[in-house]
C-alpha positions in Angstrom: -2.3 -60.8 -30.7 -5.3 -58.8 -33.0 -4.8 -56.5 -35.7 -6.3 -54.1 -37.6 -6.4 -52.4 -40.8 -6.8 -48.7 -40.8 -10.4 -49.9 -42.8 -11.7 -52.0 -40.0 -11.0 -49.1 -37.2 -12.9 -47.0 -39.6 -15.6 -48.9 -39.6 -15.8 -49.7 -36.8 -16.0 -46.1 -34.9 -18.3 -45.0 -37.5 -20.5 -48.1 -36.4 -20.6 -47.9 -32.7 -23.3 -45.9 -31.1 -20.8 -43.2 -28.3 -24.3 -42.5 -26.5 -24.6 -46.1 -25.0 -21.9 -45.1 -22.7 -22.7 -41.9 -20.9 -26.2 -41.3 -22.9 -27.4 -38.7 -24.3 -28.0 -35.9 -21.4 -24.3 -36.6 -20.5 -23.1 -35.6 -23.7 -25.5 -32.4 -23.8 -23.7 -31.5 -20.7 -20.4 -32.1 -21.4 -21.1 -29.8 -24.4 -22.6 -27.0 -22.3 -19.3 -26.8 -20.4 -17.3 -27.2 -23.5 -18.7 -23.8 -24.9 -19.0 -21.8 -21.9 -15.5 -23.3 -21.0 -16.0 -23.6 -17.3 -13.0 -24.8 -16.0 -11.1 -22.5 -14.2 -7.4 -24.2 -13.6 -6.2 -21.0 -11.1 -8.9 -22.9 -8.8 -6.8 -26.2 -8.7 -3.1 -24.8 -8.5 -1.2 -24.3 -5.3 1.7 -22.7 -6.9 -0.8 -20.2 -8.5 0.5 -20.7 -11.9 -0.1 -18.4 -14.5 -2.7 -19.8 -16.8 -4.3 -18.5 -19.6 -7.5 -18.9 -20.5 -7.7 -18.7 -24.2 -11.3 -16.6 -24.4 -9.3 -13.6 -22.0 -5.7 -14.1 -23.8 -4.4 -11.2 -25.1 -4.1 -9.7 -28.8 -1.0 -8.4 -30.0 -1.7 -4.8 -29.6 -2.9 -5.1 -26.1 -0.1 -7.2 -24.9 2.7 -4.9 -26.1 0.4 -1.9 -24.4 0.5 -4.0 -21.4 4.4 -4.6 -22.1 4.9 -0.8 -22.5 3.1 0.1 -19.3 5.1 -2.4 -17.3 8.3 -0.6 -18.8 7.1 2.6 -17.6 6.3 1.2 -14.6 9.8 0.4 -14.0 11.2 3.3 -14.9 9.1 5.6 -12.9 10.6 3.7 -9.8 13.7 3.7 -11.3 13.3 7.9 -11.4 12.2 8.1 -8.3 14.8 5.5 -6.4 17.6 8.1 -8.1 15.9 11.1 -6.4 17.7 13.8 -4.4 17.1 17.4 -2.6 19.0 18.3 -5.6 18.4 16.4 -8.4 14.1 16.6 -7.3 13.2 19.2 -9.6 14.8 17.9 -12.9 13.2 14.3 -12.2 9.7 16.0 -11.4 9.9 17.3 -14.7 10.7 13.8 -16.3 8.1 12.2 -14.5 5.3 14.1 -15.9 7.0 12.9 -19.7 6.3 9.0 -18.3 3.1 10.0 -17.1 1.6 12.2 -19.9 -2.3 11.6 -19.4 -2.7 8.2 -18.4 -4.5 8.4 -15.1 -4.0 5.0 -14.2 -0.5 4.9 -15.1 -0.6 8.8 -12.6 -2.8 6.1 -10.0 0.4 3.1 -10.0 3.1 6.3 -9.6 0.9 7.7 -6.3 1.1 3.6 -5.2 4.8 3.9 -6.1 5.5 7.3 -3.8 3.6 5.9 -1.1 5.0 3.0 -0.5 8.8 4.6 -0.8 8.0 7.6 1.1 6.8 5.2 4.1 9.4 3.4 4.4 12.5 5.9 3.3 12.4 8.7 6.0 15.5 10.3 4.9 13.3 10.9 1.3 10.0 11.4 2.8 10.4 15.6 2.1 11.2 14.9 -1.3 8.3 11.9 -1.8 5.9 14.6 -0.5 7.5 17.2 -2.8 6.7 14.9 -5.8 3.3 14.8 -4.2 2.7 18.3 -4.7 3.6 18.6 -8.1 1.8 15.9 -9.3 -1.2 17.8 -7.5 -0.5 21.0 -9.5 -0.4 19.0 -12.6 -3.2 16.3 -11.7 -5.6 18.3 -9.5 -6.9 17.2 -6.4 -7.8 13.5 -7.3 -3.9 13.4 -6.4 -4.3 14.6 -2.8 -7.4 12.7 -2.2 -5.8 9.4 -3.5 -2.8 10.2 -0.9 -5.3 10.5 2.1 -6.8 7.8 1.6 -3.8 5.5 1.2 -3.2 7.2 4.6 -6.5 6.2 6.0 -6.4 2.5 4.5 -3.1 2.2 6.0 -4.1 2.9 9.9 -7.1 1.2 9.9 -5.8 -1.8 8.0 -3.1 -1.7 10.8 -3.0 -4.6 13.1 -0.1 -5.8 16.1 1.5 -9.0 14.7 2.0 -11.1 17.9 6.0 -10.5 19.8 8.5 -12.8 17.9 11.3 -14.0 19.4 14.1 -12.1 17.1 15.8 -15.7 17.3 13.8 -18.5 16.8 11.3 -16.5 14.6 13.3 -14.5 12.6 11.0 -14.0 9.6 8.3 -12.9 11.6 10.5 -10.5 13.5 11.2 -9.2 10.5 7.5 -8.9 9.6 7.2 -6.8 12.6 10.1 -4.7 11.7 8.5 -3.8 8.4 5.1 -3.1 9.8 5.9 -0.7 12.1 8.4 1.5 10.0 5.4 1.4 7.3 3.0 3.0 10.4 5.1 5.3 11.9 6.3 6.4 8.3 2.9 7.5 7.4 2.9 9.7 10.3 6.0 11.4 8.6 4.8 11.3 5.3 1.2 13.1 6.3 3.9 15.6 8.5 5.9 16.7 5.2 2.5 16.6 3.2 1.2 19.5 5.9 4.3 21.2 5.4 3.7 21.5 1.4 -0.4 22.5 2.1 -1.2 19.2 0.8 -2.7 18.6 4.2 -5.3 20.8 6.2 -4.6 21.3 10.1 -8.1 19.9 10.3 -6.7 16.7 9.3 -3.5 16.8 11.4 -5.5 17.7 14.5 -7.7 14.2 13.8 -4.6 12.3 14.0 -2.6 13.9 17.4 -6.3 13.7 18.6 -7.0 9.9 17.9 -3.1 9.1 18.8 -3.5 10.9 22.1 -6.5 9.2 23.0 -5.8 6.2 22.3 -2.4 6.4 24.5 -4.9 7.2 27.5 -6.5 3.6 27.0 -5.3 0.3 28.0 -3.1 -0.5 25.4 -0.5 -3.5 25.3 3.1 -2.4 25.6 4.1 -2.7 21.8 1.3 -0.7 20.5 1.8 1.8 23.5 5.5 2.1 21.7 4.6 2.4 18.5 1.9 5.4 19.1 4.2 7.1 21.3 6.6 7.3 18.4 4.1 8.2 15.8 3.4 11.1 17.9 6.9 12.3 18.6 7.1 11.8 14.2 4.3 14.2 13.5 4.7 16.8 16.4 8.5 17.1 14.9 7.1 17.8 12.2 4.3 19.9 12.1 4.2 21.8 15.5 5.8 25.0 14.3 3.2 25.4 11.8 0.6 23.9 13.7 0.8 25.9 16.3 0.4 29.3 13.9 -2.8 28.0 12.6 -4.9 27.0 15.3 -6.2 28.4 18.6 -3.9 28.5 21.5 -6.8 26.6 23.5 -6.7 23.8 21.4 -2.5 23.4 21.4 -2.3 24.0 24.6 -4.7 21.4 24.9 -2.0 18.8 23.3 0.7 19.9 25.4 -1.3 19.2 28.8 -2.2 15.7 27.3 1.6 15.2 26.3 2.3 16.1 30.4 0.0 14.0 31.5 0.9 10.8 29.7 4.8 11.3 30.7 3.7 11.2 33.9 1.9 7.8 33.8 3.5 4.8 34.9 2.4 2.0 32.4 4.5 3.8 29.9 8.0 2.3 29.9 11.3 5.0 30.5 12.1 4.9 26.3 8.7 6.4 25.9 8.8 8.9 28.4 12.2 9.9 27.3 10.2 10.7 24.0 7.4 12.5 26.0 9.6 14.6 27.0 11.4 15.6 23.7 7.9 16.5 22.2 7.9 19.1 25.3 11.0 20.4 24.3 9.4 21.5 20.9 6.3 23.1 22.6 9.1 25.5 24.8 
């Protein structure tokens, strides 16, 4: 067995030449990608792992901003998973104290509503009441951001293929989730009109687009789904709607309504909800 003193290692890396090995242009590069520090590990981990790369890492200061907003964050959900017809105007009031001036912090709470006011149709009104206050306080960026969350959300839409609730439980589920999220914007724009938040202009695109697209070949499930959406915002805005525009044009989505009950590609459970949009047009 061979041994060395700490002398002879010493003398011996200081006397062997490292460019025989990889040469001189390897080295060079090797160098460049040490300073521009290439490597990029979120590229090579499947369980997306959180690393850090040391040049973007955070200072103090800016991680206990980052800490603070993701308090705030929490407690603006928080506010708004406690909220009431009651309670609505008290936590309004706190919810402009969270926000104070920090339009992206204002830009996560209109995410926030959104999401809970699509999918929580007993609380829609009141999501749509916070809505209109933050627009009082926040101008109209705050209705603009809304619609457009509205407009992403339809045309990002898409049919998931029919699970069997069974043997494909999680993507039944899936389903589930989609279409509450759809037809819950539907309510959510219906409450928004309501508040003035919405123009009948805008309305009148959507019972225009749902309305023709119920008169096209459609499979069954979407057929469903539209029909509901309809029935959703007629219940809610057809009182009002029907003050604000001409009687051609209402009368118009009433002879529509009749003539798509009629049809016989639509299944009994949607012309049972035909037929309760009629009853609101009597």
């Amino acid at each position: 067995m061979l041994s060395y003193t700490m002398e002879e290692v010493e003398q011996l890396w200081n006397d062997f030449d490292k460019t025989d090995i990889l040469g001189p242009d390897y080295i060079k590069l090797f160098n460049r990608i040490r300073v521009k520090n290439k490597f990029n590990p979120h590229k090579f981990s499947r369980n997306n792992i959180n690393f850090n790369n040391w040049k973007k890492s955070l200072s103090k200061e800016e991680e206990g901003i980052k800490n603070e907003r993701d308090i705030l964050c929490e407690k603006i959900r928080n506010l708004l998973n406690k909220c009431t017809n009651t309670n609505y105007e008290t936590l309004q009031e706190k919810l402009k104290e969270y926000i104070k001036t920090d339009i992206e912090l204002l830009n996560t709470t209109l995410d926030i509503i959104f999401e809970m006011a699509t999918v929580q149709a007993n609380y829609c009104p009141v999501y749509a009441k916070f809505c209109k206050y933050l627009w009082e306080n926040y101008g109209d960026s705050v209705k603009t951001q809304i619609l457009d969350k509205c407009k992403t959300r339809f045309r990002s839409h898409r049919k998931l293929e029919v699970a069997d609730e069974e043997s494909e439980y999680d993507l039944f589920c899936r389903i589930m989730k989609q279409k509450k999220k759809f037809v819950g914007m539907f309510n959510f724009v219906g409450h928004l009109y309501g508040l003035d938040m919405v123009k009948n202009v805008v309305v009148d695109k959507y019972l225009t687009l749902l309305l023709s697209e119920l008169e096209t070949n459609l499979d069954e499930e979407t057929k469903s789904e539209y029909v509901e959406c309809l029935k959703t915002l007629f219940e809610n805005v057809h009182s009002k709607l029907r003050s604000e525009i001409e009687d051609e044009k209402f009368n118009n989505y009433v002879e529509k309504t009749e003539g798509l009950s009629k049809k016989k590609s639509f299944t009994n459970r949607d012309k049972f909800k035909f037929m309760d949009i009629l009853e609101l047009f009597e």
